[in-house]
N, C-alpha and C positions, 0 to 999 in steps of 0.2 A: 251454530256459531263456530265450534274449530272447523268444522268443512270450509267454509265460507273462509278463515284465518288461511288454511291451508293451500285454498285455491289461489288468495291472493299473493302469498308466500313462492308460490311455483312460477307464479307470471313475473314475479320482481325479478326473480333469480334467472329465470330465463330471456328476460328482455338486458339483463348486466350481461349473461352470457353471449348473449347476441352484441353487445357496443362492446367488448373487447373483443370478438373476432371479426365487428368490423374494424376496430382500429389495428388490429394485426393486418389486417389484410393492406388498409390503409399506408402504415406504416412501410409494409413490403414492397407498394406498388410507388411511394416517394424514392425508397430507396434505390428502386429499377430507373427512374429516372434520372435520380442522381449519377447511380455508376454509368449511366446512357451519356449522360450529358459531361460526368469524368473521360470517358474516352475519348468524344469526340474533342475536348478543349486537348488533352492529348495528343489526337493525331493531326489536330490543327498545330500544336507546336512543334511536331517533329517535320512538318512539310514546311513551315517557316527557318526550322534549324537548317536546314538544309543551304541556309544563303542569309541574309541580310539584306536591308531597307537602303535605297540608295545614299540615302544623307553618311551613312555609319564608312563610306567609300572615301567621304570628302576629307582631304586631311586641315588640322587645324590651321586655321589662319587665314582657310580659302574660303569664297563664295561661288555657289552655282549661278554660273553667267547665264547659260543656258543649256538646255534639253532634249536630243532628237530619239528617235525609235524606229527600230527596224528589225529583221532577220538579220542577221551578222555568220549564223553557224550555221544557217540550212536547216533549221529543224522547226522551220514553220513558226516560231515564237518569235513576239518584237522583243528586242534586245535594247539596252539604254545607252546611248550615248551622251557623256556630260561635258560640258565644255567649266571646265574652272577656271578660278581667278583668283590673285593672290590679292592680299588687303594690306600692304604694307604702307603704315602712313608718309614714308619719306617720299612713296614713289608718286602722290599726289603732289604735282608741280603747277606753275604758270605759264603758259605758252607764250609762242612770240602774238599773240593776238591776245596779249593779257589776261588770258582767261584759264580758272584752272581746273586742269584735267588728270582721269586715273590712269598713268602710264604704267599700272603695275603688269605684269605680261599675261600670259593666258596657259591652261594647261589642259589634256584632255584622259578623259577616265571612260574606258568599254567595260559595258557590264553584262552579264550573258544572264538571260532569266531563268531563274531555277526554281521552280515550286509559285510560289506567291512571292519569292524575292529573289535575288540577284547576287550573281559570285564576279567576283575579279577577273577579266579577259587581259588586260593591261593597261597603263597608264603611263603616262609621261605629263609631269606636273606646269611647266616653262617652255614649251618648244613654240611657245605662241608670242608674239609679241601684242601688248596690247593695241584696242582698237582704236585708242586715239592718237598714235603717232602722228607727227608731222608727216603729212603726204609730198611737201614741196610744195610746186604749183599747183598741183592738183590732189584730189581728195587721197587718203590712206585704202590698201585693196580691202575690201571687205569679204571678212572668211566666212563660209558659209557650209553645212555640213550636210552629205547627200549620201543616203543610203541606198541601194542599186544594184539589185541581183546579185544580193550580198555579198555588195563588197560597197569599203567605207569610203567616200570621196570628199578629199577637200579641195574644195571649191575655192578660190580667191578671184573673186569681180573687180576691175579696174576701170570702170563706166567707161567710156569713148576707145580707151587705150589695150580693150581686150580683156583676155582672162589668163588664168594657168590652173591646174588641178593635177591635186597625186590621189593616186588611186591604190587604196591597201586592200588585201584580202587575207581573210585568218586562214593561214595555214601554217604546218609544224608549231602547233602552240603559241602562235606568233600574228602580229598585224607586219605584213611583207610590202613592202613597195614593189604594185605590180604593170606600172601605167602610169604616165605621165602625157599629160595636154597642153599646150601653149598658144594661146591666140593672138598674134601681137594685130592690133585693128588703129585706123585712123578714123575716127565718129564709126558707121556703121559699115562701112566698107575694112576688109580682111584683110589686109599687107602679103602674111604670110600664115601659118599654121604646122603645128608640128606635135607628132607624138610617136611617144616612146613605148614599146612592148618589151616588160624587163624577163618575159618569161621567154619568151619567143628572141630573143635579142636582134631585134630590128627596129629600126627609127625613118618616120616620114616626113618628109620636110614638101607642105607644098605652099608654091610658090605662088603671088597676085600677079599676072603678065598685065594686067591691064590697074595697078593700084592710084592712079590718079582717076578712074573714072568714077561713076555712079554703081551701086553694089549688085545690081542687077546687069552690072556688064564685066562681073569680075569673070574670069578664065585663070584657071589653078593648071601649073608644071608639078607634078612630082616626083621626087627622089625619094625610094629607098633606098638603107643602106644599112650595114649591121654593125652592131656596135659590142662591148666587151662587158662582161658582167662577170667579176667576182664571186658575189653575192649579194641576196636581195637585201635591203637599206630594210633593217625590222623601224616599227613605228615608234618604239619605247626608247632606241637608241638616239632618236632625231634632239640635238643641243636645242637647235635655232634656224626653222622655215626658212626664216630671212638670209640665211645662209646657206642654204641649202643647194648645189649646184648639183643637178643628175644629167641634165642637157649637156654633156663634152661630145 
C-alpha cells in the first residue's frame, strides 16, 4: 500500500511539474509575441511620424474640391495635389439667371509623399477664383490640373475660344513658373498660338495665315523673340490667376 501511495505521489508531482513548465514556456512564447507585435506597431508609427494624412493640410473652413497624383520631385512616388475651397456662407449668392451659386474662390495645396503620409511642398489658399463665375456670353474657363514629366500644369479650357496653361516646376524649394501656352481658337480652327520659355527667355507667337478657313488648311508664320525675366513668378506668391499677366 505505501509503494502503491508513493507511486501515485510521484506522478502527481511530476505531471504539476510538467503544467508549470509548460505554462512558463507558454507564458514566454505570449510575451515574444507581444514585444514582436510592440515593435512593429512602433515602427509603423515612426514611418507615419515622418509626415501627416492629407486632410490634417486642409486649413479650417476649407473643403477638398478635388484631388490629383503624380511625381512632382523625381523620386519615382505620386505626390498629392489638392485643390481647396473656401466655405464662406456670404459668398453663396444668386446669379443673374436666378439661381444660387458657391462663388467662394478656390486654393491649391502640394504635398510630397513621405513614408505612408505626406509633408508640405506649398500652398497658396485663393489664387483660384471660383468655378461658377459669370462667364458672360459664354461658359466660365474650366481649370483643370495636369501632371507631366513633373512638372505641375494648369490647365484652363475655354471650349470653342481655346485654352491658356502655366506650367510650374519644383525647384530651389519652390513651384517656379516655367512655361506659359495660349491658344486663342475660333470653334476648332487656331487664330494664333503662343508660348513662353521663362527659363530659356524666349517666346513663340505663331500665326493662322489662313484663320477664316477649315482647320485642316490652317498654315502657321512664326516669330521668335526673347523677352526679359527678373525672376521666376514662385507659385505660393500668385494673389489672383485671373490677374495674372506673364504674356508682355
Amino acid at each position: 500500500m505505501k509503494i502503491k501511495f508513493l507511486f501515485i505521489s510521484t506522478l502527481i508531482f511530476t505531471t504539476i511539474g510538467c503544467n508549470k513548465s509548460d505554462t512558463k514556456s507558454a507564458s514566454k512564447n505570449a510575451q515574444d509575441v507581444s514585444e514582436t507585435i510592440d515593435t512593429t506597431l512602433v515602427h509603423e508609427e515612426k514611418v507615419f511620424d515622418n509626415g501627416k494624412p492629407k486632410k490634417d493640410f486642409v486649413p479650417k473652413g476649407y473643403i477638398v474640391f478635388s484631388e490629383f497624383f503624380g511625381d512632382l520631385n523625381k523620386d519615382s512616388v505620386e505626390d498629392c495635389v489638392l485643390i481647396i475651397k473656401d466655405t464662406k456662407p456670404e459668398n453663396i449668392v444668386i446669379n443673374r439667371f436666378e439661381t444660387e451659386v458657391d462663388r467662394n474662390r478656390r486654393g491649391i495645396i502640394i504635398l510630397f509623399k513621405k513614408g505612408k503620409a505626406y509633408e508640405l511642398a506649398t500652398k497658396n489658399y485663393d489664387c483660384f477664383s471660383s468655378e461658377n463665375e459669370d462667364g458672360g456670353v459664354y461658359m466660365p474657363p474650366d481649370l483643370d490640373i495636369r501632371i507631366e514629366k513633373g512638372n505641375l500644369i494648369l490647365h484652363y479650357a475655354h471650349g470653342r475660344y481655346g485654352y491658356w496653361a502655366y506650367t510650374f516646376r519644383h525647384q530651389n524649394n519652390n513651384f517656379e513658373l516655367i512655361g506659359y501656352d495660349y491658344s486663342e481658337n475660333f470653334g476648332p480652327v487656331t487664330q494664333s498660338f503662343t508660348s513662353i520659355n521663362f527659363l530659356t527667355k524666349k517666346k513663340l507667337v505663331k500665326t493662322n495665315l489662313n484663320p477664316q478657313d477649315d482647320v485642316d488648311q490652317e498654315v502657321f508664320e512664326s516669330k521668335w523673340s526673347k523677352i526679359e525675366v527678373d525672376k521666376l513668378i514662385k507659385l505660393s506668391e500668385i494673389d489672383d490667376f485671373d490677374e495674372l499677366n506673364v504674356d508682355k
